[in-house]
C-alpha atoms as one frame of an Amber mdcrd trajectory, in Angstrom:
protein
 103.922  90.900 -37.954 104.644  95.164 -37.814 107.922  93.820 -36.427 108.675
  92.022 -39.645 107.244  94.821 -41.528 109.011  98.083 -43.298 108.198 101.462
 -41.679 105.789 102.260 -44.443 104.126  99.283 -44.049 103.540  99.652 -39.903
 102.480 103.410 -40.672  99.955 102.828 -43.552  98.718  99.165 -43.377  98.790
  98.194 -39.341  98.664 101.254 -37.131  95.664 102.346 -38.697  93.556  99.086
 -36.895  95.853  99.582 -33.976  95.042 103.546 -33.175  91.419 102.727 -34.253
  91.416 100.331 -30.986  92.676 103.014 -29.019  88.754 104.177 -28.545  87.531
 100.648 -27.780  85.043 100.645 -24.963  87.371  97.706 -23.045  90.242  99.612
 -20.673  92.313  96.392 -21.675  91.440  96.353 -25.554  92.426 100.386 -24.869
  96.217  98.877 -23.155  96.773  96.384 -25.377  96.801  98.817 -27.812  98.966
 101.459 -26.433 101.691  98.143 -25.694 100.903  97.006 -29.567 101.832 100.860
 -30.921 104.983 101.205 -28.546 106.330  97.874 -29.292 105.713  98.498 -32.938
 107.882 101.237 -32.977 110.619 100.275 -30.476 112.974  99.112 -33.160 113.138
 102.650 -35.019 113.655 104.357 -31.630 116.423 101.845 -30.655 118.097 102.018
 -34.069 117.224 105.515 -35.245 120.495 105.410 -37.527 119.196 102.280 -39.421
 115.776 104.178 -40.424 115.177 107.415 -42.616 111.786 108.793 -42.342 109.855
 110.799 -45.079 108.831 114.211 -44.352 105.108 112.551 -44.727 106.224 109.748
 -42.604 107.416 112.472 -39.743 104.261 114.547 -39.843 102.144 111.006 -39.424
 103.754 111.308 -35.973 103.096 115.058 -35.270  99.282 115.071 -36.561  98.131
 111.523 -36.741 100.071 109.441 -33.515 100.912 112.050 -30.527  97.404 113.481
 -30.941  95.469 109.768 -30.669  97.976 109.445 -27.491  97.025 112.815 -25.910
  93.427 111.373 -26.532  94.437 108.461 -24.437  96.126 111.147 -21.523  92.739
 113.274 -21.224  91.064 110.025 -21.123  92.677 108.723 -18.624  91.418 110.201
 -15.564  87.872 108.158 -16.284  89.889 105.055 -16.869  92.755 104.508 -14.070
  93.254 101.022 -16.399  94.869 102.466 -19.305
């Protein structure tokens, strides 16, 4: 569905629910996740020419997405899964 979805849509509406699964107790709830947030994006970084973002849409990414991944990093060394 983010697939089918504008940018704003995927940033506001879905990655919200997806990011909020990224601190599920279940390593594979945790992966699914990370797959679900990459693939949702793997369109913009494949056709970066195709999609403009706002300046609020490019700090989502600085304070919002890396951070919630970094999360994920330091996590990681209690959870080999993810």
């Amino acid at each position: 569905m983010a697939m089918e979805s504008s940018v704003d849509v995927r940033l506001q509406f879905i990655l919200p629910y997806v990011l909020q699964l990224f601190q599920d107790d279940n390593s594979r709830v945790k992966a699914k996740a990370i797959e679900v947030a990459i693939h949702m994006f793997k369109d913009i970084m494949d056709k970066a020419y195709i999609t403009t973002l706002s300046a609020t849409d490019f700090k989502v990414f600085d304070n919002y997405i890396l951070p919630a991944f970094l999360r994920l990093k330091n996590e990681s060394a209690r959870d080999s899964y993810v």
